[in-house]
Every structure is written in C-alpha cells, then in structure tokens.
FIPA-555478 format. One record per residue (C-alpha): x, y, z. Coordinates in steps of 0.5 Angstrom, whole numbers, plus 2048, in hexadecimal, padded with zeros to 3 digits. Example, Ala and Ser with C-alpha at 12.3 -4.5 7.8 and 13.67 -1.06 7.14 Angstrom:
# residues 2
8197F7810 81B7FE80E 
***
This chain:
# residues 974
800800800 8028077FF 80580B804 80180F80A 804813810 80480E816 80080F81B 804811822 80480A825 7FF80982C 801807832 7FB802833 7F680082D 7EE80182E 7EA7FB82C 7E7801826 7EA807824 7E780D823 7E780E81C 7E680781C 7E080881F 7DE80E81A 7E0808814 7DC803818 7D6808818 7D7809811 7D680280F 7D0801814 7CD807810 7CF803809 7CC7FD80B 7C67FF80E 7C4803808 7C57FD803 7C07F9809 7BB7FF809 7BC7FF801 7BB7F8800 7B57F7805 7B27FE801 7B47FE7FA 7AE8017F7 7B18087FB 7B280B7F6 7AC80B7F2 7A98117F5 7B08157F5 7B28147ED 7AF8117E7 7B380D7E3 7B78117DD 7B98157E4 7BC80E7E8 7BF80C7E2 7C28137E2 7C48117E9 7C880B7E7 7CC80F7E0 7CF8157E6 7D080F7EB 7D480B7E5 7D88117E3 7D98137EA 7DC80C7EB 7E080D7E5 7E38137E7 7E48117ED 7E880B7EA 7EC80F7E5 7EE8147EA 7F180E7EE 7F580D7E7 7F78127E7 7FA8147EE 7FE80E7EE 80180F7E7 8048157EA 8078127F0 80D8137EF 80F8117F6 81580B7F5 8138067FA 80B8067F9 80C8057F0 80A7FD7F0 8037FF7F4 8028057F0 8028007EA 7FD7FC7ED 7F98027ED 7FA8057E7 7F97FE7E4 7F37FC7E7 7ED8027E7 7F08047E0 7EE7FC7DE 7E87FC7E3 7E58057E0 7E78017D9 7E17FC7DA 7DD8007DE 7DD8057D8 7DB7FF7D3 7D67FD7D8 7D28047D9 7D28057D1 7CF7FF7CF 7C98017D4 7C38007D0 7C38087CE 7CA8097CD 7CD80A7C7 7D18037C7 7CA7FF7C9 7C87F97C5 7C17F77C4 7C37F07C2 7C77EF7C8 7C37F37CD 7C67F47D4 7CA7ED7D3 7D07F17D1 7CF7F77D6 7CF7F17DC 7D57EE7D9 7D97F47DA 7D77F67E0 7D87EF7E3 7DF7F07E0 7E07F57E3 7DE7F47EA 7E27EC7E9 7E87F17E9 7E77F57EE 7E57F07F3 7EC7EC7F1 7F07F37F0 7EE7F67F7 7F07EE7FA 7F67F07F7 7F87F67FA 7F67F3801 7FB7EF800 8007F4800 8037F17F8 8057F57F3 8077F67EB 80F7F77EA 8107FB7E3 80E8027DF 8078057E1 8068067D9 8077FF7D8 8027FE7DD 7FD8037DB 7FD8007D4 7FD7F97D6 7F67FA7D9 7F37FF7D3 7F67F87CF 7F27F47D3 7EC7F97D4 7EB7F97CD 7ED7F27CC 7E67F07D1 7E37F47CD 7E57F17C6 7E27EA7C9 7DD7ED7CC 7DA7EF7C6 7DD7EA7C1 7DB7E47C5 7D37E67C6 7D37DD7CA 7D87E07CF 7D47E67D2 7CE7E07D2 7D17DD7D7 7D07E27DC 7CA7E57DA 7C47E27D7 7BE7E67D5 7BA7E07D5 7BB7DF7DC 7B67E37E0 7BB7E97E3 7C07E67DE 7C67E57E3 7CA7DE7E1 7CB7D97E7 7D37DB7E4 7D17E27E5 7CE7E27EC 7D57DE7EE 7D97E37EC 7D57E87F0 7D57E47F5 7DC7E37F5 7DE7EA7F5 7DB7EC7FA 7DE7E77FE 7E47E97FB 7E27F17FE 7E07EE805 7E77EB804 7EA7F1803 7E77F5808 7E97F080E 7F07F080A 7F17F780A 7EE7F8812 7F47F3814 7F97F8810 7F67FE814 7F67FB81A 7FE7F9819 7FF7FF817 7FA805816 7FB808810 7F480D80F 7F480A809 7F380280A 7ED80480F 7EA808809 7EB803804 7E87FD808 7E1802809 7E2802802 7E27FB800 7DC7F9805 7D87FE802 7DA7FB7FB 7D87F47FE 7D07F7801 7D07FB7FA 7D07F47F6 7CC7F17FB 7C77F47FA 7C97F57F3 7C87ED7F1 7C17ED7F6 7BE7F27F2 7C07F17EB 7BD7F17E5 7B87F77E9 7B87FF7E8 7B68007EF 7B98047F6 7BE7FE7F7 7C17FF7F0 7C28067F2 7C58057F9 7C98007F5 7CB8057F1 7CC80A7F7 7D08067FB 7D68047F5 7D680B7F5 7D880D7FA 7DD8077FC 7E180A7F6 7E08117FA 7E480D7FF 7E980A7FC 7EB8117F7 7EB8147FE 7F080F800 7F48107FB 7F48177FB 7F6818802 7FC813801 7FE8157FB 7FD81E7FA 7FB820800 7FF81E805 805820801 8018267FF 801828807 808825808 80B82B802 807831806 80B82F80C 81182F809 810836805 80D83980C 81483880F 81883A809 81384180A 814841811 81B841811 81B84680A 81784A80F 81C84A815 82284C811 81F85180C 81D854813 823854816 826858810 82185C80F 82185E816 829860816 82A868817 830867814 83186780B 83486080A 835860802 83A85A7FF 83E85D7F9 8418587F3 8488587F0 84585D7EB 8448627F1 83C8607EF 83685F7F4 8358587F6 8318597FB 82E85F800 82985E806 823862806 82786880B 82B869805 825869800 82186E804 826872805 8288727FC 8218727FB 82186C7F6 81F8657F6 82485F7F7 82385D7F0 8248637ED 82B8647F1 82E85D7EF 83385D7EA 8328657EA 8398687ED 83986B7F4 83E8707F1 8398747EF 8368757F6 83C8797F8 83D8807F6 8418817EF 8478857F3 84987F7F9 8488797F4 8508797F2 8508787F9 84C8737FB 84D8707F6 85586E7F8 85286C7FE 84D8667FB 8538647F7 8578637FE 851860801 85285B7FB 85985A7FC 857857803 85885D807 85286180C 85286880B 84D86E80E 84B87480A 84687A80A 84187C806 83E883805 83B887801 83988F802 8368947FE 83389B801 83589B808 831894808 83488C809 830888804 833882806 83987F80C 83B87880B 840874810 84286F80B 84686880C 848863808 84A85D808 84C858803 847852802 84A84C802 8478467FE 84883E801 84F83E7FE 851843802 8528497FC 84F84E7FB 84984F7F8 8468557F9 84585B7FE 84185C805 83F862806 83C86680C 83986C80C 836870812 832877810 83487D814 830881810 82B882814 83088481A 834889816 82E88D814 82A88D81B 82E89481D 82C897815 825895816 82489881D 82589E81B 82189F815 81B89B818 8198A181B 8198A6814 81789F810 81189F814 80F8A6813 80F8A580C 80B89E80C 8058A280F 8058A780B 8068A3804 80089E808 7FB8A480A 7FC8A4802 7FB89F7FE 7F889A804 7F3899808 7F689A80F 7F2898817 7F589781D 7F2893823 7F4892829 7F588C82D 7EF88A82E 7EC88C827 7E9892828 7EA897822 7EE89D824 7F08A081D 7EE89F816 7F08A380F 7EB8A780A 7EC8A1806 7E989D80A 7E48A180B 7E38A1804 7E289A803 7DF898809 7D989E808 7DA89E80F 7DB8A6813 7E28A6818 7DE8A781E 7DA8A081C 7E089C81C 7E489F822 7E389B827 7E0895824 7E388F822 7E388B81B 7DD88881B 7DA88F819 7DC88C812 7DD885813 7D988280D 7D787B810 7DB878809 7E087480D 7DF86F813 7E087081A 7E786C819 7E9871815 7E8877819 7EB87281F 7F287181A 7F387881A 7F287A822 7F7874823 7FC87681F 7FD87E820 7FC87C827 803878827 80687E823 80587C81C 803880817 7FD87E813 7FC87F80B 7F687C807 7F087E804 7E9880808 7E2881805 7DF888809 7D988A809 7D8892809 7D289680B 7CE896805 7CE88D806 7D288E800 7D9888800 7DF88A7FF 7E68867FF 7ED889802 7F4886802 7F588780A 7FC88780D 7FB887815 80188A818 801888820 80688C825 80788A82C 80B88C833 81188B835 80E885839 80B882832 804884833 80088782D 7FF88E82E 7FC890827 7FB88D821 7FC892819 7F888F814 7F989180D 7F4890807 7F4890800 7EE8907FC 7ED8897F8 7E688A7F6 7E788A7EF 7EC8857EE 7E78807F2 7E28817ED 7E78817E7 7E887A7EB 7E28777EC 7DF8797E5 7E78757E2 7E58707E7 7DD86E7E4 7E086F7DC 7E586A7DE 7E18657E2 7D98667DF 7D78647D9 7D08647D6 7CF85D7D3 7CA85B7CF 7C88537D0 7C684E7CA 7C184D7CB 7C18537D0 7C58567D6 7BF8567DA 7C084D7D9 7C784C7DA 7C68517E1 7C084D7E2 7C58477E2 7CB8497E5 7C684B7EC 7C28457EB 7CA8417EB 7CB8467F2 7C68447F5 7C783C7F2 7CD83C7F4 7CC83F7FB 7C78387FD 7CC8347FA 7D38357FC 7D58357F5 7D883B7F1 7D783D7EA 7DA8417E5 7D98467E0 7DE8477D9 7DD84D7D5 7E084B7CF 7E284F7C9 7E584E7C1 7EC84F7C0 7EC8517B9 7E48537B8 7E585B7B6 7EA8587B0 7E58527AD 7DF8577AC 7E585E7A9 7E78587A4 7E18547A3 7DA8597A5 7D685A7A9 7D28547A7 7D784E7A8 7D98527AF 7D18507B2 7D28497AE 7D88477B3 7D484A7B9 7D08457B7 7D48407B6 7D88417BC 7D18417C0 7D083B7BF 7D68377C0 7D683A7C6 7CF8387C8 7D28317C5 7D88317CA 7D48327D1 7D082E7D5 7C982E7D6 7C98327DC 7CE8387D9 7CC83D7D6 7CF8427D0 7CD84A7CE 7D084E7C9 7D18557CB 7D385B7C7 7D785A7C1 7DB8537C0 7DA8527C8 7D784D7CB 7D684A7D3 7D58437D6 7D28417DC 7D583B7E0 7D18377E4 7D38327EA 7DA8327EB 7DE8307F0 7DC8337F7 7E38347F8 7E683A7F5 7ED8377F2 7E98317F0 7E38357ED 7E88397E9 7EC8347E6 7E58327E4 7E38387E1 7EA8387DE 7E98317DB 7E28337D8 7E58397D5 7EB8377D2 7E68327CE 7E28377CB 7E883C7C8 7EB8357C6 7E48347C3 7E483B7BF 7EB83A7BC 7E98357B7 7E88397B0 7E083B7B0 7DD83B7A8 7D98417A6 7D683F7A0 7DC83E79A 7E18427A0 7E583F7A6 7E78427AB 7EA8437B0 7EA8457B7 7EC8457BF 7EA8477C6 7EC84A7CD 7E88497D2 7E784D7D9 7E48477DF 7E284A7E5 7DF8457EB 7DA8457F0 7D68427F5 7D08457F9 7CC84C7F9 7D28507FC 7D58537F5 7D08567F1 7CE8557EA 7D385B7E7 7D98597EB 7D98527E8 7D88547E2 7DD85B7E3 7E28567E4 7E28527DF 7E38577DB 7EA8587DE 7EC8517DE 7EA8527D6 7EF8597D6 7F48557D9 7F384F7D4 7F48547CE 7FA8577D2 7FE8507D2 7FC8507CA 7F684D7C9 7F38467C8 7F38457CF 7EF8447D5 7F08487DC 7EE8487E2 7EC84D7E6 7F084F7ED 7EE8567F1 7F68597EF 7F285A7E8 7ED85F7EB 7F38637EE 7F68637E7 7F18667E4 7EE86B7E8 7F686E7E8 7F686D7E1 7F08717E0 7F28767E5 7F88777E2 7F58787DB 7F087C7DD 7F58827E1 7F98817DA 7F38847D5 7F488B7DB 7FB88A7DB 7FC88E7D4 7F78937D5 7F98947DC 8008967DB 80388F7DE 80788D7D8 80E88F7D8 81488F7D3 81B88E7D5 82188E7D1 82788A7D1 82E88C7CE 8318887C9 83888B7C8 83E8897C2 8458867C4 84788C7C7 84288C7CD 83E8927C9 8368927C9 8348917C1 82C88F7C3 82788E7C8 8238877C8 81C88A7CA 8198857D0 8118857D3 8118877DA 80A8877DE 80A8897E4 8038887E7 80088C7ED 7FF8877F2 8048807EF 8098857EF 80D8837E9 80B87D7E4 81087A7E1 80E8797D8 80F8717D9 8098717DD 8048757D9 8088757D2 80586E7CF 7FE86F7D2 7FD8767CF 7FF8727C8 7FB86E7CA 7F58737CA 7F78777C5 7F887D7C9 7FF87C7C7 7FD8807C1 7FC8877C4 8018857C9 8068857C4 80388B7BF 80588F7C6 80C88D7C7 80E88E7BF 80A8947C0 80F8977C7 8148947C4 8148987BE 81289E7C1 81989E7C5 81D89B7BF 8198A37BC 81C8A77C2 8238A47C2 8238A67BB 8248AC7BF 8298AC7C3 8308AB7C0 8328A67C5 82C8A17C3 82A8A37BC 82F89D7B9 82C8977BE 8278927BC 82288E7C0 8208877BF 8188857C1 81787E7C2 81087C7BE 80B8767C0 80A8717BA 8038747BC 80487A7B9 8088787B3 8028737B2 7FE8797B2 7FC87B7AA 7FC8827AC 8028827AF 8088857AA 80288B7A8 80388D7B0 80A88D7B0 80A8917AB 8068967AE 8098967B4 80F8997B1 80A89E7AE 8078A07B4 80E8A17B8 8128A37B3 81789E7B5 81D89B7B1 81B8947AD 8238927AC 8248937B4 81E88F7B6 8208877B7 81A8837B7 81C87C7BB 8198757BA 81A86E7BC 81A8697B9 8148647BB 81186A7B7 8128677B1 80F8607B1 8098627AE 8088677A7 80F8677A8 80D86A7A0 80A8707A2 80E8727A8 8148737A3 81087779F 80E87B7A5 81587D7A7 81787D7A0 81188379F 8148877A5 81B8867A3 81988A79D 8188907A2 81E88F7A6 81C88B7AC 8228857AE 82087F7B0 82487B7B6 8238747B7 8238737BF 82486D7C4 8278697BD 8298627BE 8248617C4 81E85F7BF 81C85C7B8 82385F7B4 82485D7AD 82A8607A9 8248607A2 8208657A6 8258687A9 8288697A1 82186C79F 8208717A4 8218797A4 8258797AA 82A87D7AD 82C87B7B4 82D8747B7 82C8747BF 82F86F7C3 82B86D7C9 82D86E7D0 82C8677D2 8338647CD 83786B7D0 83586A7D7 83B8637D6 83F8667D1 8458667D6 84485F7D9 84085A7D4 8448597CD 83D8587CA 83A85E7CB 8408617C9 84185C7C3 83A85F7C1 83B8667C2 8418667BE 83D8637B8 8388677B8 83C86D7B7 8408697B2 8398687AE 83686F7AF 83D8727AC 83C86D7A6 8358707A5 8378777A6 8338777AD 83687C7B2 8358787BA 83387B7C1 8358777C6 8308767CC 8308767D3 8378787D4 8378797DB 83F8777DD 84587B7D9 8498757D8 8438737D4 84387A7CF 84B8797CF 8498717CC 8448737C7 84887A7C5 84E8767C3 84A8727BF 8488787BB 8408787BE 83D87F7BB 8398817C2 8388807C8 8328807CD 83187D7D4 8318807DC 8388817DB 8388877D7 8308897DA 82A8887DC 8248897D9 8228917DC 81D8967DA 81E89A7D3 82189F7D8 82589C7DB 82989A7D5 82D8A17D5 83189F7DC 8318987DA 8358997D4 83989F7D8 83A8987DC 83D8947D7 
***
C-alpha cells in the first residue's frame, strides 16, 4: 500500500478507536440503507419516475468512473520511488475496470452502443466483468502484491486487455450468454450469479484483510478502503437481490457504489497530493519565517552596509543605504557606487576602494556643502570582502549618516524665519486652522471660511464636527485621533460638509505639536481644496468600469440571469462565472468584407457557442462583436471552480479558432475572454460584469487570443490609468506641460544642438515621468495634440534664438511617435508650423525610432523625403535596439544615427558594446550618416567615443535636461 504518515503510537489500544467508531457508523448506515432498500423497493416511485431513475444511474455511473480514472491518475503521478510497484497495481487496474464500465454503460439500452438484438445481455456482460476484476483487484491490493516495471506499459496493457473484453464480447455473442440469459426471467445466469456472489465474498474478504492491516499499522488509508470494500460488498448484495427490476433498491444500489468510490478516491487523495501538499506548505512557511527574521534583522540595521564588487559596483546594499539614496536594490545592483560621491572627492575615494581591494582596512569621510549647508556627512569604512579561498572578491563597505548632526545648528537657526514665512505662504495658498489640544478650533484663515461657508465666530470655539460629513466610518476618525496624539503627522484626504450641505473634498495634513513632556499642545491643519479632481476621478472611474450592455437576447435577460446564478449559488454553495468574450479581428472582417459578412460571422459565432455550452450555460451577444456567458454549477471551492470555468472557457476559444464558412468565403477569427467568478448576493450584477471587462482588458493587453481571470489589482490599475488619462487631457490647457532641452556638444565640448524632452509637471503627483503617460497618451490618440504643441515650442524657441547670435546656428531634435508619423496629415503640420513661427527648416531635427517602421515603411519615407524638401533633418535614435535593416536604413533620407545610452553606459567595461558602437560609426560613415552618442555621463567614456572619430556627444556629463532659460548659463558652464 502506499505510503501515510503513521500515527503516534499509544501506550494502551482500546478495543475500537474513535475514528473507527466513525467508519463503523458508517458502515452500519450503508448496510441499514441497503436493508431499508430491500425491504422497501418501491420508495422511489413516489419520488422519480423512471426517465429520471435512469437519470440517476447515467450520473452515478459517470461519477464512479470519475472516481475510477481519478485514482488513475493520481498513481500515474506518484513519483514516490518505494510506492511504484503498488501505484502500478493501481493504474492497471481502475483503468481496466473504467474501460469495462464505460463499454457496460454505453451499451445500455439507450446508449449509443445499445443493440437491440443482444438487448441487455452485453451491457451485463461487461459489467460482471468489470465488478469479477474489481473484487479480484482490491483482494489483490489486500495482499499487499505489486506489478514490477514502466506505469506505461501497465496503462497500455489494461487499455489492451480492456479492448480485447470487449472485441470478445461483441465477436463471441455465446459467451455474454453464459452470464445473462434474456429468457430466463430476471436474465441473470447460475454463472453469472457466482460470479457475483464471488465477488462479494472477495469485497468482504478485502474488507476483513484491510482492517487487519490498520490495526497492525494505522495508515488512515487502510481503514478507508476496508469501508470502501464493505460498501461494495452491500451495493452487490443488493444489487444480485433485486435484479432485473428498476425500483429503490436499484437505486440505493447504485448510490451506495458511488460512494464507495468516493471512499477509496479520497483514500488516494490524502495518501498520494494531500499530505504531500500539507508537508511542501510547511516547508515553504519555515524557509518564509526565516527570509523573514534576516530581512528584518538587515532592515532594522541604523548602519549603511553596502557590498561592492571588483569593478567597485554595487553588489548589494541594506535597506539603510537604500532609503537614504532614495533607490530601489534592484536599481542599485550593477550601478557603480562612485556615482554616489561627490565629483571632487571620487579620486580620493577611489584610491581607498582599491586599497581595501588589495587587502587593506581604510577609513574615510564623505562631505558635500553647498551654501553654507551640508548636504551629505558619511563615515566610511571598507574592508575587503573575502571570498571562500581567502582572495578578495569585492569591498565591504560601512557607512554611518552624520548629515542630520551636521545640520542641527544651521536648522535651529532659520526654523524661526522659515516658520514666519511658511505661514504667510500658507495663509495664502491653503486653507489653514489650528486647535488645541482638545480639538477646539481656535483659529482659521478666510479660505477656509470660504469653502467651508461658515463666518469665523461660527468656527472658533468649535470642534471639527462642524463639518465633518458623515462620509467616512467611525474607524477613520479614531486613526487620525490616535496617530496626532502619538505626535505623528497625519495626511490624507477627507469629505467635508459645508454650510449649505453641500460635500467638498481637502487633501489635509494635520501637524500635531507637543510640550516639553511630549503631551499634545495644538494640532495645524492645512487643506488644500480637491473637489474637482475627485469628481474628474469619479467620473474617470465610472467610464472605466460601467459599460451600457445590450444582452442577446436583451440585457435585462442576461442581468435577470446572473441575479437568479446569485441567488442560486448563495443556497447552494457552488459558484458560477461570467465570461465576457470579445473577437480579436472583427472590425478587419467587416472593413475587408462589409458589413454583411461581418453579421454573418455574429451568427456563425452565436452558434458555435450555444453548441459548445451546456445546458445549464447561458450565452448573450452584447454590442458589436462582443458576447457574454454565464456559467453555472461550478465547484463550491473557488480554486476548483476557476480552474472549471478555465477549462470551459478554453474550450470555447479553441472552438472559434476553427475557420468559419461565410458562403464562398472562410474566415478566420479568435477571442480574448474576460472571467470574472462569484458566489451568493454579496457582489451586484454590474460588478460581475464590470470586472469581467478588466479581466478581458487584461487578455488583449497580454496580445489577444486568451483568457484571464479577474484579480482585484486589475480595478486599481484601471482607476489610476483613467485617473492619470483624465488629468492629462487638462494638462495642456493647464499649462502643466513643460519642454526642457538637453545640449548636444561636438568634439570640443561646445554646444551644437539641443534635444527637446517633455516634462510634465502636474500640481499634486509633482512631476510624472514620459514613461508613464507617454504609451497611454499613444494609445488614446492624445499623442497628436501633444505633439503638434511640442513641435510648436520647440519652433518658436528655434525662432527666438535666431535672435540671438550665440543660439542662431544650433539646432533642436523632436522626438516624434509612430502615431504622429502615421497620421496622413502629419507633413501639412510640420510644415505650417514652420510658417506659423518662422522657425529655420534646416535647424530642426526630427527623430524616429526604428519600430516606426514595421508598418507603411513606403509612406514613412515618403513622408520624410517631403520634409527633407523643406529643409528639416532626420535622426534615427536609439539605432540597433529594435528591427535594424541596412536595406531601410540605405533608402531612408537620414542625417544623423543616435547611439543608445544603453550600448554607451558599458563601453568601457563590455567588448561587446564596444564592438557594437564601433560598428556603428564605422556603417554611419560608409553611409555618410553623422553619429550622436547618447548617455554619456563619465568623461572617459567622451574621450573613448571622441577617439573613434564620434560626431556629438549627449548625456548628463555635458547637462541635464533644463529650462529654455537655463540654456545661456549651461553653455557658459560647458
């Protein structure tokens, strides 16, 4: 038998156990149900009729093969080495018996195997076969015997046998005669009732066998399996008594069987994925509890402790060191730490590193000043890191922050002037009160008189639930009391009520200041007014989460559904599911093939999916090619149910990937689908659906043809992706969008050009970086207007340097999307543009990329051939990190070939990228193509590509991206 954890042995053995007691109940309750059955066969009739008995036994006979080819399969994957020659007895045998079960149930009169010249003789001759096997099989397992050699060849030896039964079943019509004889009243042979009677001697055997071995040893599973064969015995008894009948008997028959095999499938499901399933969680808990205890030791070090290697580059770095940098571990690792020290000391420093990498201990100080104030005090230590061997492999480095010391003077003595000008910039801009420390109010500016509606003398002396709203829970009120009353700032955002009952929103910082003793003296809170911008968010909220569906046959149906699943699944315990599902390729069907064949493949889709349900789903089309399908009477356990809906759902996308006949045409299609589970009345109709949608969002997202599943970070992402959408539609009519220029300097260090970068800097997320906004604001489109206002600026300053003769001869590049090159109008705006501003065609630099050019690479050189006609220059940026091909790179009207930061960041240290750089400046001056070097942030790395006969130069080392107005003092700088 297979393995179990044993028991703990007992010092004294009670005559019955408890949980033999339980299986003894359990077995008295079987056989008073078979006795009850016998006695009272005709129970049934006033509860089915007989289409629905027969019912009864089709699901108890596909239960018990479920059952069977579970057990298959759990010991086709045990893979435990001492268990292999049982598992084999296993496999070989409910695979053999399933076999002949299968065979027996479809030649039921009914089934599709039935034949009405053999009547029931062949359904009974397989199914004595199959119940001869399993009495022999289970004797055989009592004995504890096994079959040596490969699972395979015992998994195909039972299908062989399996199908040789039932060749000689139906090619030798004598022998299923010998066992049942329609001519002899209930049919059943004196062979065929030995053989029935032999097997349940065999099961009682079993049973007895079995017990014997759980008392010797007791393995949970013994016990089971000797209730299991008991219970087959009484389903057999009862079985032979009342054969031949349809009646109560028959059907507690049938019950009972089943649930035997209920018995011995959870046997083998504790033995062979349960226990080993409990033994890997408490493995994995141990291995986290400790992860745990070093993280938080490390984490709770006051100390930097940072691990350098050879290269002097980080390695590893606490979280001190990180919070103190401001950067993320994984943005540290591989980065060099000499960039965290000031430019001035790093020669110093860095012939300390490389004593400590020759085996010495060093210590030095870090100090950076600027304006009479230390920006940065480190106590620095390092050691070399030793590896295994004794060699040194890298630097340990220690470093204690004095900063904070350094400036405690300098700080005490502008707090006071600092503080008198914070309030009068607060009294200005924010809507200031202070309370004491009982949260009386006793003082308030106008503006929040003016929002509140409320006169002064109706505030002072008043607490805050003046205006509280009644918006947030007491738990809510009760966080903030307890944090300022620990003398910790609080900031978040409240709902208010003002005088007029009208709600308005504040982002509210409450300042608490306490005595000497650490009591609370008064608290300063300060609002800032975020009425709109929550509104903008709640109406960003519902267009991303509410969609007006139309059902098929109507909405009202489909939402009539999912409420009636609700409530359904709410009795029963089980959960269903609703897929909203949606054709990859419609809009091209019906642009390519009209409109017509477009509601032709609807059709077509309809119904292959009504075909591909069952008869308890339910399918709705909903606008356009969008369809939704309710799934019913899944597993009550949610894992169980979505691997269910899963399964379902995978069915019927591979169902509409087979080519679909429209008429003379075929066509070809795919889905993504959305699957959004519940169970009971505690989520509404809308919700389901709402998050179906952003399971389907996510589908097309991961590129189509797939199914997701919904998970609550989906309803987060798509509130802040709305959120962010909607405060950049304001952002240009706001004024929130900024240009700042980058200098990009010749071979002798002096300014030839700027690259023009969007900033945006928004009035409450501070300033956003392009890569989080960039790609959605391609996506939506409003990466049109955006770009038609950064070619606009960046003209107009290309006009207003032409006045000034220092700036009149330099250029400015303009990154430009594929979106904008894509749009057919996008040459007639350049070009008035240049009217409109008066702007010099030959000083602007238009750069692409080369993913641009995957699609209508023909019209995208015809586009910049028509602007090279006016005089603008083309640049192709970051060349050789996407689709590079030296036939398009030949044929377009380029200028200018921009290396990518990320081959000039290793220059230095990885031949690779050095290999590659080289290259391409060889190519660009074969090709007559001047080269810009990006990212250049180290002088030796301008010295390597200035040697190499490199064109310009950009990157940090020569400046950071700054206003237009800062351009005159960084070029004085260069």
């Amino acid at each position: 038998m297979a393995a179990a954890p044993r028991a703990r042995p007992q010092e004294t053995h009670p005559l019955l156990r408890p949980i033999e007691l339980r299986y003894l109940g359990g077995c008295a309750a079987a056989a008073a149900v078979c006795v009850l059955a016998a006695l009272f066969p005709q129970w049934s009739e006033a509860w089915l009729e007989q289409r629905s008995a027969l019912g009864v036994h089709l699901f108890t006979e596909v239960f018990s093969l479920a059952m069977m080819l579970g057990m298959a399969a759990l010991a086709w994957n045990d893979i435990r080495q001492n268990h292999g020659h049982t598992a084999n007895v296993v496999l070989f045998g409910w695979v053999l018996i399933a076999a002949l079960d299968t065979m027996s149930l479809f030649s039921f009169e009914g089934m599709p195997g039935y034949s009405p010249a053999q009547g029931m003789t062949l359904t009974f001759f397989y199914h004595t076969l199959a119940r001869t096997i399993e009495a022999v099989y289970l004797f055989y397992l009592a004995l504890l015997l096994g079959f040596a050699g490969r699972r395979l060849l015992w998994l195909a030896a039972a299908l062989v046998l399996a199908g040789a039964l039932g060749l000689l079943g139906l090619g030798a019509p004598a022998l299923p005669l010998l066992l049942y004889t329609p001519q002899m009243g209930a049919g059943m042979s004196a062979t065929g009732l030995g053989l029935q009677l032999a097997g349940i001697a065999l099961c009682l055997v079993s049973a007895v066998l079995f017990l014997r071995h759980w008392r010797q040893r007791p393995l949970l599973l013994s016990l089971q399996i000797a209730a299991a064969c008991f219970v087959l015995a009484l389903s057999r008894a009862l079985f032979i008594g009342h054969f031949g009948t349809l009646d109560g008997a028959d059907i507690a028959a049938w019950l009972l069987r089943a649930s035997a095999y209920a018995l011995l499938y959870g046997a083998w499901h504790q033995i062979g994925v349960a226990h080993p399933h409990q033994q890997l969680l408490q493995s994995q808990r141990t291995i986290a509890r400790q992860t745990r205890e070093i993280l938080t030791a490390m984490a709770e070090m006051p100390v930097e402790v940072v691990l350098l290697d050879p290269a002097l580059n980080y390695h590893y770095a606490n979280p001190a060191h990180t919070r103190r940098t401001g950067m993320h571990r994984k943005e540290l690792a591989g980065t060099s730490w000499l960039g965290q020290v000031p430019y001035e000391q790093r020669d110093l420093v860095l012939a300390h590193l490389r004593s400590a990498l020759r085996g010495q201990h060093v210590h030095f100080d870090l100090r950076e000043e600027a304006g009479g104030v230390v920006l940065l005090s480190l106590d620095a230590r390092a050691a070399p890191r030793l590896a295994a061997d004794g060699s040194v492999e890298g630097v340990l480095l220690t470093l204690v922050d004095n900063t904070e010391q350094e400036n405690t003077r300098l700080m005490t003595r502008l707090s006071l002037q600092e503080a008198a000008d914070l309030k009068a910039a607060l009294d200005a801009h924010a809507i200031v009160a202070v309370s004491n420390a009982e949260g009386t109010i006793t003082q308030v500016n106008d503006k929040f008189c003016e929002i509140s509606g409320y006169r002064r003398d109706e505030l002072i002396g008043h607490t805050y639930a003046r205006i509280r709203s009644g918006m947030h829970p007491p738990s809510f009120d009760k966080e903030i009391s307890q944090a300022v009353e620990a003398g910790q700032v609080w900031t978040g955002e409240i709902c208010n009520r003002a005088r007029d009952g009208s709600l308005f929103w504040t982002q509210t910082t409450i300042v608490p200041f306490t005595r000497s003793d650490g009591a609370p003296q008064q608290y300063i809170t300060l609002r800032t007014d975020i009425t709109e911008r929550k509104a903008s968010e709640q109406q960003a909220r519902e267009m991303a989460l509410y969609d007006e569906l139309t059902g098929l046959p109507n909405r009202r149906l489909i939402v009539d559904h999912v409420q009636q699943a609700c409530t359904s699944s709410s009795r029963s315990g089980s959960h269903s599911a609703v897929m909203l599902l949606d054709l990859d390729n419609f809009k091209e069907v019906n642009d390519t093939q009209g409109h017509d064949q477009g509601d032709e493949l609807l059709r077509c889709v309809a119904r292959r999916l009504q075909r591909n349900l069952r008869t308890v789903d339910m399918v709705a089309r909903l606008g356009g090619d969008e369809f939704v399908i309710l799934v019913n009477g899944l597993s009550s356990e949610r894992h169980g149910a979505g691997e269910e809906a899963l399964a379902i759902g995978e069915k019927v996308r591979a169902a509409l990937e087979r080519a679909f006949n429209l008429g003379a045409r075929v066509v070809h299609t795919s889905a993504s689908m959305g699957l959004s589970l519940f169970q009971g009345t505690g989520t509404t109709q809308d919700d389901i659906l709402k998050r179906a949608d952003m399971a389907l969002y996510r589908a097309k997202a991961r590129g189509r043809n797939q199914i997701c599943l919904f998970d609550p970070s989906m309803q987060t992402e798509v509130e802040h992706r709305a959120s962010l959408m909607s405060d950049l539609r304001m952002a240009l009519s706001q004024g929130e969008l900024q240009l700042h220029y980058q200098v990009i300097v010749d071979r002798n260090r002096q300014p030839i050009g700027y690259e023009a970068l969007l900033r945006w800097q928004h009035p409450l997320r501070g300033e956003v970086p392009p890569l989080a906004f960039i790609e959605q604001a391609e996506q939506s489109g409003l990466i049109l207007p955006i770009g038609t206002w950064v070619l606009q600026t960046a003209c107009r300053q290309l006009a207003e340097w032409a006045l000034e003769p220092a700036m009149r001869r330099r250029t400015v590049s303009v990154n430009i999307s594929a979106r904008q090159l894509r749009d057919p109008d996008f040459v007639g705006v350049v070009r008035s543009i240049l009217d409109e501003t008066g702007a010099s065609a030959h000083l602007l630099c238009l750069e692409l990329t080369e993913s641009m050019f995957h699609e209508d690479m023909e019209q995208s050189i015809a586009k910049m051939q028509q602007l090279c006609a006016r005089g603008v220059r083309f640049a192709l940026d970051d060349f050789g990190t996407g689709y590079s091909s030296l036939g398009y790179l030949r044929r377009m009207p380029l200028d200018i070939i921009k290396i990518d930061k990320s081959f000039v960041d290793d220059i230095l240290t990885d031949p690779n990228d050095a290999a590659i750089a080289q290259t391409i400046m060889a190519l660009a001056g074969t090709l007559e193509l001047r080269v810009i070097a990006e990212g250049i942030e180290a002088p030796e790395q301008f010295e390597w590509l200035r040697s190499r006969h490199c064109d310009g130069f950009q990157g940090y080392h020569f400046g950071r991206p700054v206003p237009a107005q800062d351009l005159q003092d960084a070029a004085q700088a260069l």
